[in-house]
Predicted model as a PDB file, atoms N, CA, C, CB and O in Angstrom, pLDDT in the B-factor column:
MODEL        1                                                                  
ATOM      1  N   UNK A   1     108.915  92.537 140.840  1.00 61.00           N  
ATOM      2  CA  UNK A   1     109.808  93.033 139.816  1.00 61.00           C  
ATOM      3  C   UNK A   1     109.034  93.923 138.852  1.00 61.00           C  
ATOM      4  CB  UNK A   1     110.482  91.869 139.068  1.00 61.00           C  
ATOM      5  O   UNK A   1     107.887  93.693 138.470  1.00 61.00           O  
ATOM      6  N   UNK A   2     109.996  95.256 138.401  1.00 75.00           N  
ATOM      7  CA  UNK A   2     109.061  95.919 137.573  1.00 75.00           C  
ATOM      8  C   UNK A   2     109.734  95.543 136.309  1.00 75.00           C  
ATOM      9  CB  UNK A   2     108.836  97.511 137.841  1.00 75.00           C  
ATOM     10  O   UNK A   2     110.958  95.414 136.339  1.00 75.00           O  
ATOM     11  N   UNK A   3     108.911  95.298 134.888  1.00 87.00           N  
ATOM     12  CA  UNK A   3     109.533  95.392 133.602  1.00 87.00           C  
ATOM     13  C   UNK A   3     109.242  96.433 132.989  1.00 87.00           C  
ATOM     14  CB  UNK A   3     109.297  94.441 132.809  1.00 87.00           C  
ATOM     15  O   UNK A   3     109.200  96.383 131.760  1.00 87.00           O  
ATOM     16  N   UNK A   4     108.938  97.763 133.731  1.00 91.00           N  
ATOM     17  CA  UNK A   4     109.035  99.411 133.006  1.00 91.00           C  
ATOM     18  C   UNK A   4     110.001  99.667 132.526  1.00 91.00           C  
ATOM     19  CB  UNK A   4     108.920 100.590 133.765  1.00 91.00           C  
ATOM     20  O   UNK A   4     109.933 100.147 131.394  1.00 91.00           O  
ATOM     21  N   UNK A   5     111.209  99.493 133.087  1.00 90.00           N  
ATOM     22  CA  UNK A   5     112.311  99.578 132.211  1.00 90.00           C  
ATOM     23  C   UNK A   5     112.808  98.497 131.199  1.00 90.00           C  
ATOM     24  CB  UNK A   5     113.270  99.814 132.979  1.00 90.00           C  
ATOM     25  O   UNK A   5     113.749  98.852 130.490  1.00 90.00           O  
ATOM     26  N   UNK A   6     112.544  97.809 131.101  1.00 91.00           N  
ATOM     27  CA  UNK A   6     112.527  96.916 130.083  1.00 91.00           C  
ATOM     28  C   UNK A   6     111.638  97.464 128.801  1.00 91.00           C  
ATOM     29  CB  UNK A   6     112.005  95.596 130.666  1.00 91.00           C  
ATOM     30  O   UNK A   6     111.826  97.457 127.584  1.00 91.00           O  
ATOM     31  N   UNK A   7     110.821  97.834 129.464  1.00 94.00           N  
ATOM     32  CA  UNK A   7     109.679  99.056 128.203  1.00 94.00           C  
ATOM     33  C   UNK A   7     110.360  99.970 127.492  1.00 94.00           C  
ATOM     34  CB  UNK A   7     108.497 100.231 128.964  1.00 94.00           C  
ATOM     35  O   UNK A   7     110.588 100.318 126.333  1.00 94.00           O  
ATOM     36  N   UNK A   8     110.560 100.186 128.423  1.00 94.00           N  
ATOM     37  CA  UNK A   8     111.560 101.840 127.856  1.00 94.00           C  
ATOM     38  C   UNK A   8     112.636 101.476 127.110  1.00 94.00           C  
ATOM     39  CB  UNK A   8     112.386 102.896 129.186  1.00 94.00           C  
ATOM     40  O   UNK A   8     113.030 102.118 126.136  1.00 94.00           O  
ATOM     41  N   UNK A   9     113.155 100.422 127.541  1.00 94.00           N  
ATOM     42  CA  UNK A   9     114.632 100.576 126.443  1.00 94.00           C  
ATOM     43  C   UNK A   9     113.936  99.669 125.190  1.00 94.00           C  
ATOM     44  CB  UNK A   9     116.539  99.631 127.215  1.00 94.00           C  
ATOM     45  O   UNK A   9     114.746  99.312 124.335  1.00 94.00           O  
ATOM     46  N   UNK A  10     112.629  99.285 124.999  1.00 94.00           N  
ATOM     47  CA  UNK A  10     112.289  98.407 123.962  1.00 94.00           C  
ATOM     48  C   UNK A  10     111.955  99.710 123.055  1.00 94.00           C  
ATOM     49  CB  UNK A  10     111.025  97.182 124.294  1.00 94.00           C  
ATOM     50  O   UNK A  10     112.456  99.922 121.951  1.00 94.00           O  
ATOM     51  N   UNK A  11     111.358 100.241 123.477  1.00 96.00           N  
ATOM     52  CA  UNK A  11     110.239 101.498 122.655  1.00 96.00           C  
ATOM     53  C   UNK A  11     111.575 102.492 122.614  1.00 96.00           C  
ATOM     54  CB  UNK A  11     108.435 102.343 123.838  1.00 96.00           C  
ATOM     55  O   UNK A  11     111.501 103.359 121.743  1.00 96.00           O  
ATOM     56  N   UNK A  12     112.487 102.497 123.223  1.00 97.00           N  
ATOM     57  CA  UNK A  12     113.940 103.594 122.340  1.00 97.00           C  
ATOM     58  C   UNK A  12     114.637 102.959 121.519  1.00 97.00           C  
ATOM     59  CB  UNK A  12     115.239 104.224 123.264  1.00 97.00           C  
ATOM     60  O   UNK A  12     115.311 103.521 120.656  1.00 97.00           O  
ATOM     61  N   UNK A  13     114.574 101.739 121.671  1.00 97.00           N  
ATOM     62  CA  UNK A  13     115.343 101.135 120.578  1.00 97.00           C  
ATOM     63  C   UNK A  13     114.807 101.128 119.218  1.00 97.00           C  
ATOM     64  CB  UNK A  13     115.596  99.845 120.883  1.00 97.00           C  
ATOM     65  O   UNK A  13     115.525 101.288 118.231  1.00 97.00           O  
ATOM     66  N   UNK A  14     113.096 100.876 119.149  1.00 97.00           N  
ATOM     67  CA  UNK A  14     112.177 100.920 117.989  1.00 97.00           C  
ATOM     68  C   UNK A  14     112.314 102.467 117.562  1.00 97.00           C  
ATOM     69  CB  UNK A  14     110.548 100.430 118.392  1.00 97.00           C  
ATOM     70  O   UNK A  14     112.729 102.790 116.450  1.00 97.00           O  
ATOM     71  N   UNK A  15     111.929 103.385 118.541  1.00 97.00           N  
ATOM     72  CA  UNK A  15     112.318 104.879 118.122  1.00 97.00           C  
ATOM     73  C   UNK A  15     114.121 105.199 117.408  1.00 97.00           C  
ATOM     74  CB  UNK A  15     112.108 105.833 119.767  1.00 97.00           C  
ATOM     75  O   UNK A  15     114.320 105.931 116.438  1.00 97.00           O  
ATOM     76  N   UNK A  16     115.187 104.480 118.147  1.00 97.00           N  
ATOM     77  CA  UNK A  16     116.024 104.367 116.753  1.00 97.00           C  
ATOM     78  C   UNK A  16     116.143 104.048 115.824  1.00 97.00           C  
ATOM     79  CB  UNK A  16     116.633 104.119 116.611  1.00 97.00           C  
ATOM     80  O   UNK A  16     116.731 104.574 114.878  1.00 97.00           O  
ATOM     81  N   UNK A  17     115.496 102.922 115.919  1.00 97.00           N  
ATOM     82  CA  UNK A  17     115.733 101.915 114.061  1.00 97.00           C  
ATOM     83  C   UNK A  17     114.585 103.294 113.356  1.00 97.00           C  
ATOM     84  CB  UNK A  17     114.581  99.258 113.870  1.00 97.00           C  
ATOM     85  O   UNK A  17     115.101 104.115 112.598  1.00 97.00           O  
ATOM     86  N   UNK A  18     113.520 103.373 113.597  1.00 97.00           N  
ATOM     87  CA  UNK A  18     112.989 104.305 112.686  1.00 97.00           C  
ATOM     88  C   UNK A  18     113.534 105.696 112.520  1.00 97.00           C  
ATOM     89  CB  UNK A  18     111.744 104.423 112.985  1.00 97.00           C  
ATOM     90  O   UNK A  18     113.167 106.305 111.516  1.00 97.00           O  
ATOM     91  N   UNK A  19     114.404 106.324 113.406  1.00 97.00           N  
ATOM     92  CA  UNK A  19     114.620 107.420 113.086  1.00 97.00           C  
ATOM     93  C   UNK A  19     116.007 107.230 112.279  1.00 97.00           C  
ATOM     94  CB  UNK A  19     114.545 108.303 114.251  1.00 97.00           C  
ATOM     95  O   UNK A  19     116.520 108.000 111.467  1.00 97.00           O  
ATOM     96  N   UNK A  20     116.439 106.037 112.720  1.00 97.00           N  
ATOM     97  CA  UNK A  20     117.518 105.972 111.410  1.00 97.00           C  
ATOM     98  C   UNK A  20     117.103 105.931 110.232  1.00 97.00           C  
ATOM     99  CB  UNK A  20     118.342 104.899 111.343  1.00 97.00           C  
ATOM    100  O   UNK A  20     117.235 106.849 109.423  1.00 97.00           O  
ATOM    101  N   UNK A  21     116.394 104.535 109.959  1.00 96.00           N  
ATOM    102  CA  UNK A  21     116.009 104.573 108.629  1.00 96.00           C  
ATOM    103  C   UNK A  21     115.704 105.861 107.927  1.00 96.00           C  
ATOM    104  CB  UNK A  21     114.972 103.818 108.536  1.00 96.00           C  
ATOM    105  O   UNK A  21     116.361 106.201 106.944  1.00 96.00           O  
ATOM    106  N   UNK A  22     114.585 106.689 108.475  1.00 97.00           N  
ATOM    107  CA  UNK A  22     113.957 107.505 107.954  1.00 97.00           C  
ATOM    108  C   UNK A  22     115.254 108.689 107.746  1.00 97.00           C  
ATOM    109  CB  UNK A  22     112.638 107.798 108.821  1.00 97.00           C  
ATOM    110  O   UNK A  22     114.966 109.679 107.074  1.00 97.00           O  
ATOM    111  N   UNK A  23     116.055 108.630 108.070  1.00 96.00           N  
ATOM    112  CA  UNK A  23     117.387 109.488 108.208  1.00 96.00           C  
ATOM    113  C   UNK A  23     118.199 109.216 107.202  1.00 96.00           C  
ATOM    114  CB  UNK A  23     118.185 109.276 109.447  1.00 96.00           C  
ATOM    115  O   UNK A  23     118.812 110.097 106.600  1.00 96.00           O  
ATOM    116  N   UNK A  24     118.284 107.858 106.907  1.00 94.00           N  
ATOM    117  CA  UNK A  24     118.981 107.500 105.983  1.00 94.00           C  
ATOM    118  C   UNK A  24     118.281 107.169 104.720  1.00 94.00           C  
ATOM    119  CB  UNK A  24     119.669 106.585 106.421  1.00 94.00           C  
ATOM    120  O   UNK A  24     118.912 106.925 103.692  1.00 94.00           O  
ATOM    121  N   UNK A  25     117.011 107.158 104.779  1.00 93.00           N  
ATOM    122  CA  UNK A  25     116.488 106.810 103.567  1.00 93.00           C  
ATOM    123  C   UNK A  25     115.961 108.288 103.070  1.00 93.00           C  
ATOM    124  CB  UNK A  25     115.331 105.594 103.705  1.00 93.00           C  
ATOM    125  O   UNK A  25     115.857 108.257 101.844  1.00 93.00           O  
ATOM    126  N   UNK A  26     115.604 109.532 103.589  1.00 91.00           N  
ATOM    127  CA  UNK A  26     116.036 110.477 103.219  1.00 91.00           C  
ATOM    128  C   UNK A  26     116.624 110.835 102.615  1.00 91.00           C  
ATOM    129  CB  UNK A  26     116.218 110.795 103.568  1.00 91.00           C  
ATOM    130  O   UNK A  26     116.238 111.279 101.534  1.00 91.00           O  
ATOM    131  N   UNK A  27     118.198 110.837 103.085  1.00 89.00           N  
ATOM    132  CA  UNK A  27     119.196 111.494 102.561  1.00 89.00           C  
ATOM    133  C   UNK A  27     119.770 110.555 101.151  1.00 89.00           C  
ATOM    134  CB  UNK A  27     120.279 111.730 103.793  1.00 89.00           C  
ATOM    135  O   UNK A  27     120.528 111.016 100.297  1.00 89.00           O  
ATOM    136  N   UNK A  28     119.300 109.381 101.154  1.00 85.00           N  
ATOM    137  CA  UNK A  28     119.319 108.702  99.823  1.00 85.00           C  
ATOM    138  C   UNK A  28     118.350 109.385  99.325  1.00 85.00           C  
ATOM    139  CB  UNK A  28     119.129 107.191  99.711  1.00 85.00           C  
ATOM    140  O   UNK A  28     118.698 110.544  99.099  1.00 85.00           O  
ATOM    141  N   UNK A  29     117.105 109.121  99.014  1.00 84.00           N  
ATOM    142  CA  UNK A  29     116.107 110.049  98.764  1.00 84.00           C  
ATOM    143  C   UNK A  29     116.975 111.917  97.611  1.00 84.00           C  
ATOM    144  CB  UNK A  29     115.421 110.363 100.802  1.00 84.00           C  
ATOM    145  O   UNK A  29     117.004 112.330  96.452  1.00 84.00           O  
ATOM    146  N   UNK A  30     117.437 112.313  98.893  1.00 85.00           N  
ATOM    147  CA  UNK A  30     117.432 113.843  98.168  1.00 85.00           C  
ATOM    148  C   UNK A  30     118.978 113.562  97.222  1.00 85.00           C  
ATOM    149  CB  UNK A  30     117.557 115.519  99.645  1.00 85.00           C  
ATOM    150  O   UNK A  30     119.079 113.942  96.055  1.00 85.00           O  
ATOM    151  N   UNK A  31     119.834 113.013  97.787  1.00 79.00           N  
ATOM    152  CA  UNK A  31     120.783 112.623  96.871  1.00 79.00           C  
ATOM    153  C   UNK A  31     120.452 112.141  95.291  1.00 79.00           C  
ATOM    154  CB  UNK A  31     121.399 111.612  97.547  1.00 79.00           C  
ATOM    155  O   UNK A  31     120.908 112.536  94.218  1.00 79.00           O  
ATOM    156  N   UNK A  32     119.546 111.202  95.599  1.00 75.00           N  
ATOM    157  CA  UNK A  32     118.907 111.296  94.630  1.00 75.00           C  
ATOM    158  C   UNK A  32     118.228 111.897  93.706  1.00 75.00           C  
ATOM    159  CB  UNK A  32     118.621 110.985  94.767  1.00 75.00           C  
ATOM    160  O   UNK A  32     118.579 111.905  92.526  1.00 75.00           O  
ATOM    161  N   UNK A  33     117.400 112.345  94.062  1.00 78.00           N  
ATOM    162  CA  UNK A  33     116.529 113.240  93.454  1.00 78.00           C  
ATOM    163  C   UNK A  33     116.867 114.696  92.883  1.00 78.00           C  
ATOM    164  CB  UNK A  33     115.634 113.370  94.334  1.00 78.00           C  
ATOM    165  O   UNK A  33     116.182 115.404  92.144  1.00 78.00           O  
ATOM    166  N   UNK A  34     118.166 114.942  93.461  1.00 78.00           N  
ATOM    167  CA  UNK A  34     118.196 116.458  93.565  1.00 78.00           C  
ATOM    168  C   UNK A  34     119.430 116.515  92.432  1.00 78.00           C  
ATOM    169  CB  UNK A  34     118.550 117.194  95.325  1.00 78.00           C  
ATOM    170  O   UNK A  34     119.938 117.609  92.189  1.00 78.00           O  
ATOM    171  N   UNK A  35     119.906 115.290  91.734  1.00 70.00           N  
ATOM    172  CA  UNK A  35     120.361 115.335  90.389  1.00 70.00           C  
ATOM    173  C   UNK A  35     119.288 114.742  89.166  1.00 70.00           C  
ATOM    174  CB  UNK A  35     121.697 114.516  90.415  1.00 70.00           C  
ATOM    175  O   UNK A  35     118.184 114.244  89.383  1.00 70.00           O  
ATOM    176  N   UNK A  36     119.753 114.886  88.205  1.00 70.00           N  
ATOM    177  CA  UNK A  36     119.085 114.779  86.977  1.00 70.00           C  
ATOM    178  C   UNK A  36     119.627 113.082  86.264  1.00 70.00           C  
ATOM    179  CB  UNK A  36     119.583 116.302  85.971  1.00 70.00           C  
ATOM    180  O   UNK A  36     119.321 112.487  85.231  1.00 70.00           O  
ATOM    181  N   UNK A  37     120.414 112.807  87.250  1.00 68.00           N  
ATOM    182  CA  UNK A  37     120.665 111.451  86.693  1.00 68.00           C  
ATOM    183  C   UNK A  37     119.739 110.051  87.423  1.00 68.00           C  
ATOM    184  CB  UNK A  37     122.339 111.244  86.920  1.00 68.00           C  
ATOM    185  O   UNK A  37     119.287 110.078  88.568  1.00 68.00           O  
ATOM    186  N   UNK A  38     119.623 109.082  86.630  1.00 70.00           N  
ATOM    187  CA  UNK A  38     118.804 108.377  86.757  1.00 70.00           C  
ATOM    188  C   UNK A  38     119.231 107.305  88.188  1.00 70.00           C  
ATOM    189  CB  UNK A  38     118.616 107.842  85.369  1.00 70.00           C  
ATOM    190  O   UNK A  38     120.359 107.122  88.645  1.00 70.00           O  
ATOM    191  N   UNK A  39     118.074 106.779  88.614  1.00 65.00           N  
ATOM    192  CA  UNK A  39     118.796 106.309  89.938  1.00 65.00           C  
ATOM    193  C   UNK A  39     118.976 104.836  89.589  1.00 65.00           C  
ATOM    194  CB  UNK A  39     117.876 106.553  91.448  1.00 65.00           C  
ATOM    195  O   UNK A  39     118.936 103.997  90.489  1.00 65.00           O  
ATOM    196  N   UNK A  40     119.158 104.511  88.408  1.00 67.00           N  
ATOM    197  CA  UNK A  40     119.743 103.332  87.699  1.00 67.00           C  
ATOM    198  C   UNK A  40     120.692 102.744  87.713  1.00 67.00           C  
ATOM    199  CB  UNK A  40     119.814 103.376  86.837  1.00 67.00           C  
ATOM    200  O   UNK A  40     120.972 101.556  87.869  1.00 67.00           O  
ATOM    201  N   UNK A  41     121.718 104.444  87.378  1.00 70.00           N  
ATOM    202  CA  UNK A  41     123.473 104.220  87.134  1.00 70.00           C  
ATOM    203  C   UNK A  41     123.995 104.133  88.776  1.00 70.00           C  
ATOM    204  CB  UNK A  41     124.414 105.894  86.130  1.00 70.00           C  
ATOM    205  O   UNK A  41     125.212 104.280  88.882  1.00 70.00           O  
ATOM    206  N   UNK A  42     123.352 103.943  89.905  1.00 66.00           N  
ATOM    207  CA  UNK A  42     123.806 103.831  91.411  1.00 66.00           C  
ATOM    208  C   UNK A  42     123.579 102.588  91.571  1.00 66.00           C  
ATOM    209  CB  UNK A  42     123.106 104.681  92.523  1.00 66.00           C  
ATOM    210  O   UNK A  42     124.282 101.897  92.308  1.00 66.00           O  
ATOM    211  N   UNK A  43     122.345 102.028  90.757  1.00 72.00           N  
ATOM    212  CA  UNK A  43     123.036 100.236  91.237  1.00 72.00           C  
ATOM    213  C   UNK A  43     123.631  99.434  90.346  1.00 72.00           C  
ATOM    214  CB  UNK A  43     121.952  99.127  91.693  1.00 72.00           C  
ATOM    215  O   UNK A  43     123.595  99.434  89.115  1.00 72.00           O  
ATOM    216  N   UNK A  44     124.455  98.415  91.499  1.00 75.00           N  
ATOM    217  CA  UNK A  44     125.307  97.470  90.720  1.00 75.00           C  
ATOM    218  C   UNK A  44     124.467  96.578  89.690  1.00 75.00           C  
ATOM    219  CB  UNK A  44     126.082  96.524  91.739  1.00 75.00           C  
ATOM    220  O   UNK A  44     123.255  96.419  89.543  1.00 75.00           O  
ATOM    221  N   UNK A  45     125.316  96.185  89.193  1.00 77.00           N  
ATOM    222  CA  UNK A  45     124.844  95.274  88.075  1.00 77.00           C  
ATOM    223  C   UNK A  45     124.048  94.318  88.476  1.00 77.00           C  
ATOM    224  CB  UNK A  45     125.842  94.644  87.383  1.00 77.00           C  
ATOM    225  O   UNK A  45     122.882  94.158  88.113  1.00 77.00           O  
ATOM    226  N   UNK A  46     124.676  93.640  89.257  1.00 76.00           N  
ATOM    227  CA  UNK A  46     123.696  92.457  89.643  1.00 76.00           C  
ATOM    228  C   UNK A  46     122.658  92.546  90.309  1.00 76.00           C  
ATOM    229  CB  UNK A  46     124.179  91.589  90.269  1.00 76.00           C  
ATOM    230  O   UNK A  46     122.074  91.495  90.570  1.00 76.00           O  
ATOM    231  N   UNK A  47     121.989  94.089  90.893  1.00 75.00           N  
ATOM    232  CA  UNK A  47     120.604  94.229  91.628  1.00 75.00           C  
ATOM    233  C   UNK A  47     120.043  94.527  90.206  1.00 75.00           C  
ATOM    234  CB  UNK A  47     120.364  95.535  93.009  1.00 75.00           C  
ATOM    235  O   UNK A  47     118.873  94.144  90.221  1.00 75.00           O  
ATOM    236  N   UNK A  48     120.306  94.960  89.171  1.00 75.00           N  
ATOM    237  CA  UNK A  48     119.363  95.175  88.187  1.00 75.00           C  
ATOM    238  C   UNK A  48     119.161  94.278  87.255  1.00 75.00           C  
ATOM    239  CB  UNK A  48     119.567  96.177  87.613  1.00 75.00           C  
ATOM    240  O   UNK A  48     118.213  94.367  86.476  1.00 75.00           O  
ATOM    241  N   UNK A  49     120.216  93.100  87.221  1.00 77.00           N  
ATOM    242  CA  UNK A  49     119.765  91.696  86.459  1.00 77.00           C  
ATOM    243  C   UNK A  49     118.647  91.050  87.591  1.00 77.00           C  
ATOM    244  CB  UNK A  49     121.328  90.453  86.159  1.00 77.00           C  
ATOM    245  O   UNK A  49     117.710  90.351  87.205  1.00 77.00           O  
ATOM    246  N   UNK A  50     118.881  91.397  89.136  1.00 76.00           N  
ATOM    247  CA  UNK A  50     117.316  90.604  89.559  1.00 76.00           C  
ATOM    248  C   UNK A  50     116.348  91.274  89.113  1.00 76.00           C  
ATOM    249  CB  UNK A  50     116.909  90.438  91.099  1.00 76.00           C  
ATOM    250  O   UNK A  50     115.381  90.726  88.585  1.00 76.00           O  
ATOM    251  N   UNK A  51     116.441  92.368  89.234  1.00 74.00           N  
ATOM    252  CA  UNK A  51     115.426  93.359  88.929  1.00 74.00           C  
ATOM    253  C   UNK A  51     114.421  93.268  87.493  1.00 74.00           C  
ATOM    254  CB  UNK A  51     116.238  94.643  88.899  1.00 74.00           C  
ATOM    255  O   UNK A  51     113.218  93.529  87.468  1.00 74.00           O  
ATOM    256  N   UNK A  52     115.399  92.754  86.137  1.00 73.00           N  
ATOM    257  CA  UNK A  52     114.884  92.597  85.119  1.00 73.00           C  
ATOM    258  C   UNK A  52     115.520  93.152  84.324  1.00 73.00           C  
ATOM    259  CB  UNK A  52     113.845  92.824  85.080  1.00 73.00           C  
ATOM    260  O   UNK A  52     115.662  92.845  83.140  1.00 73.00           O  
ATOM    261  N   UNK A  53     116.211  94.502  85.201  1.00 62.00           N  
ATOM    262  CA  UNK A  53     116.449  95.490  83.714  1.00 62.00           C  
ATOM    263  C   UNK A  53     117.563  95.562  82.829  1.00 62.00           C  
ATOM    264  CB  UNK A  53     116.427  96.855  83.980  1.00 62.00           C  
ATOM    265  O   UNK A  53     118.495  94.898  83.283  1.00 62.00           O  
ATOM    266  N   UNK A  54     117.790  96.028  81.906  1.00 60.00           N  
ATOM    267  CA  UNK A  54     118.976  95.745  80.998  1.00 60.00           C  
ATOM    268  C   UNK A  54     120.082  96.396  81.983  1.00 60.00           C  
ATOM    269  CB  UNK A  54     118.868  96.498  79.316  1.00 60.00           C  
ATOM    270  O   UNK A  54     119.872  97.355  82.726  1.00 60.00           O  
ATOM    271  N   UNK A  55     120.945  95.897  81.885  1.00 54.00           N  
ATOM    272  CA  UNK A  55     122.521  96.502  82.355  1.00 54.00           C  
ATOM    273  C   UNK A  55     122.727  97.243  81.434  1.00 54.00           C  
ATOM    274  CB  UNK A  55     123.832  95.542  82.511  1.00 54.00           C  
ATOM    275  O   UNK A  55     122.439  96.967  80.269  1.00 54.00           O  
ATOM    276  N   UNK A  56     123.430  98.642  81.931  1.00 56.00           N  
ATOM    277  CA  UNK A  56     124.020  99.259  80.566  1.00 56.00           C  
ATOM    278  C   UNK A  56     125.132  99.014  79.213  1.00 56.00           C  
ATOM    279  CB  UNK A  56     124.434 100.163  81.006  1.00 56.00           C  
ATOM    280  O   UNK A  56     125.296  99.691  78.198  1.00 56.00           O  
ATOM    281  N   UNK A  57     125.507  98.301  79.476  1.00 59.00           N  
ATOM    282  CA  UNK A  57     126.355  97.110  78.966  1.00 59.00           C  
ATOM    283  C   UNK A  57     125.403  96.638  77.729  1.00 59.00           C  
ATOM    284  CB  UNK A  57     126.634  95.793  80.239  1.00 59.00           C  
ATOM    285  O   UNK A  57     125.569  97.182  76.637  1.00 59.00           O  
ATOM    286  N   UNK A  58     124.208  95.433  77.921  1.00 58.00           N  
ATOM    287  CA  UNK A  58     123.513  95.272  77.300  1.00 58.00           C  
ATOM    288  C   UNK A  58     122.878  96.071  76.433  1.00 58.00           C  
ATOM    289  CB  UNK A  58     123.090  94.869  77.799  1.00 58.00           C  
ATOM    290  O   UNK A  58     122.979  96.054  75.206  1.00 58.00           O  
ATOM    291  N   UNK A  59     122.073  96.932  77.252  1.00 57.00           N  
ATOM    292  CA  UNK A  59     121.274  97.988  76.457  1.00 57.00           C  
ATOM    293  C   UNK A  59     122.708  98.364  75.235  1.00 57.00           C  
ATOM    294  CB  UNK A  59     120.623  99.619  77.725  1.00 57.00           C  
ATOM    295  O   UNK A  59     122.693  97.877  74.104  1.00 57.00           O  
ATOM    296  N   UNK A  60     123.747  99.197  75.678  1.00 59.00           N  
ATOM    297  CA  UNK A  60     124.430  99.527  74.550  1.00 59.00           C  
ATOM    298  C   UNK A  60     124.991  98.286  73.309  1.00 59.00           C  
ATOM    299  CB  UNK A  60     125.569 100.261  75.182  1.00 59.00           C  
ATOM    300  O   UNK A  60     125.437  98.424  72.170  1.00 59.00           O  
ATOM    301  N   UNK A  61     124.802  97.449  73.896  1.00 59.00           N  
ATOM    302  CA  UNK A  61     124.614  96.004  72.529  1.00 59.00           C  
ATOM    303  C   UNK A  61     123.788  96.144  71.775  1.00 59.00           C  
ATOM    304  CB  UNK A  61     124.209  94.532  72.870  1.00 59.00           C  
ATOM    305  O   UNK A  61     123.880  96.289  70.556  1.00 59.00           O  
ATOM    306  N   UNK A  62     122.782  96.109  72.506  1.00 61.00           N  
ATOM    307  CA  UNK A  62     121.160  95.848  72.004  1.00 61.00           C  
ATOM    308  C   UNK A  62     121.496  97.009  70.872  1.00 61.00           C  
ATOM    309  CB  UNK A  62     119.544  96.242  73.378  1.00 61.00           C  
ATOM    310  O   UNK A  62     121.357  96.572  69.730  1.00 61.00           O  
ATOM    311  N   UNK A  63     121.759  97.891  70.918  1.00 62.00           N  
ATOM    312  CA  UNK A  63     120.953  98.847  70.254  1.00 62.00           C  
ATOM    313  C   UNK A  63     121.432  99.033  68.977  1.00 62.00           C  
ATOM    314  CB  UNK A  63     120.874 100.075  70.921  1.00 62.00           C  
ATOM    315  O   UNK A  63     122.537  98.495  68.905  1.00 62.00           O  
ATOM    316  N   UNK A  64     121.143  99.497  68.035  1.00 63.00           N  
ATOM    317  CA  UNK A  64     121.553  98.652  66.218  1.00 63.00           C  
ATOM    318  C   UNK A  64     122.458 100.784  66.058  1.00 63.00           C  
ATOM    319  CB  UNK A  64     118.959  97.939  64.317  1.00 63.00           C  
ATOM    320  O   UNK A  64     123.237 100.981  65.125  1.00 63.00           O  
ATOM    321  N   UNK A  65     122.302 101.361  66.545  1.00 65.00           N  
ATOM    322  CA  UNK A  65     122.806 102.785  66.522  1.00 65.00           C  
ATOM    323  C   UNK A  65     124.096 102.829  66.721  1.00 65.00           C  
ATOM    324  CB  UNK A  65     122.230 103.644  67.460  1.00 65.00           C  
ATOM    325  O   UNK A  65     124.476 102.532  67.853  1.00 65.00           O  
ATOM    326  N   UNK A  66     125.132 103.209  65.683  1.00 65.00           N  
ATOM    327  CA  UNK A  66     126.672 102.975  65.232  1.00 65.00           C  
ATOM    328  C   UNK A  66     127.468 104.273  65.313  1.00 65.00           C  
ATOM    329  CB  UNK A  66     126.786 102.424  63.658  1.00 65.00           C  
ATOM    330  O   UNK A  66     127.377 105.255  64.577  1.00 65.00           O  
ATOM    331  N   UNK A  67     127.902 104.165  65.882  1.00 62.00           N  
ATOM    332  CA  UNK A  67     128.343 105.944  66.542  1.00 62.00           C  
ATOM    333  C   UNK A  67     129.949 106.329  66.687  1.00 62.00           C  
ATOM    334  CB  UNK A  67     127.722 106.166  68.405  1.00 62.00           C  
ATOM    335  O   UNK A  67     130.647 105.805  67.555  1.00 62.00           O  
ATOM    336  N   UNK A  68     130.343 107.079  65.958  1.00 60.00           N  
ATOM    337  CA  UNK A  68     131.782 107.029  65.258  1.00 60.00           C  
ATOM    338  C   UNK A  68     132.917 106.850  66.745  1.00 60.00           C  
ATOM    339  CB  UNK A  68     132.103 108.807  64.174  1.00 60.00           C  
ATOM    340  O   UNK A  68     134.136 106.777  66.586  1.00 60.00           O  
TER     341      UNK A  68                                                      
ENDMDL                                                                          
END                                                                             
């Protein structure tokens, strides 16, 4: 029995997952980047309470600045 083909479809399958990712993490990437807004306001709330960071919510509590 040969397992060459068993090779081959292992090593195309690894050659997809990476060319996806890299495809998709790209195009997040330039989406990103290629505005001036922060890549903050794209996640939900609750990845940035694990994260640590203030929700915008908070931050605009926090802040003692009274604005008509």
């Amino acid at each position: 029995m040969s397992y060459q083909v068993d090779r081959i479809e292992r090593r195309n399958r690894r050659k997809a997952i990476v060319i996806t990712t890299l495809l998709y993490g790209g195009l997040l990437t330039f989406f990103l980047v290629k505005d001036d807004i922060s890549w903050s306001e794209y996640l939900p709330e609750v990845v940035m309470e694990m994260m640590g960071e203030d929700t915008p919510d908070e931050a605009v509590a926090a802040s003692t600045e009274i604005r008509p």
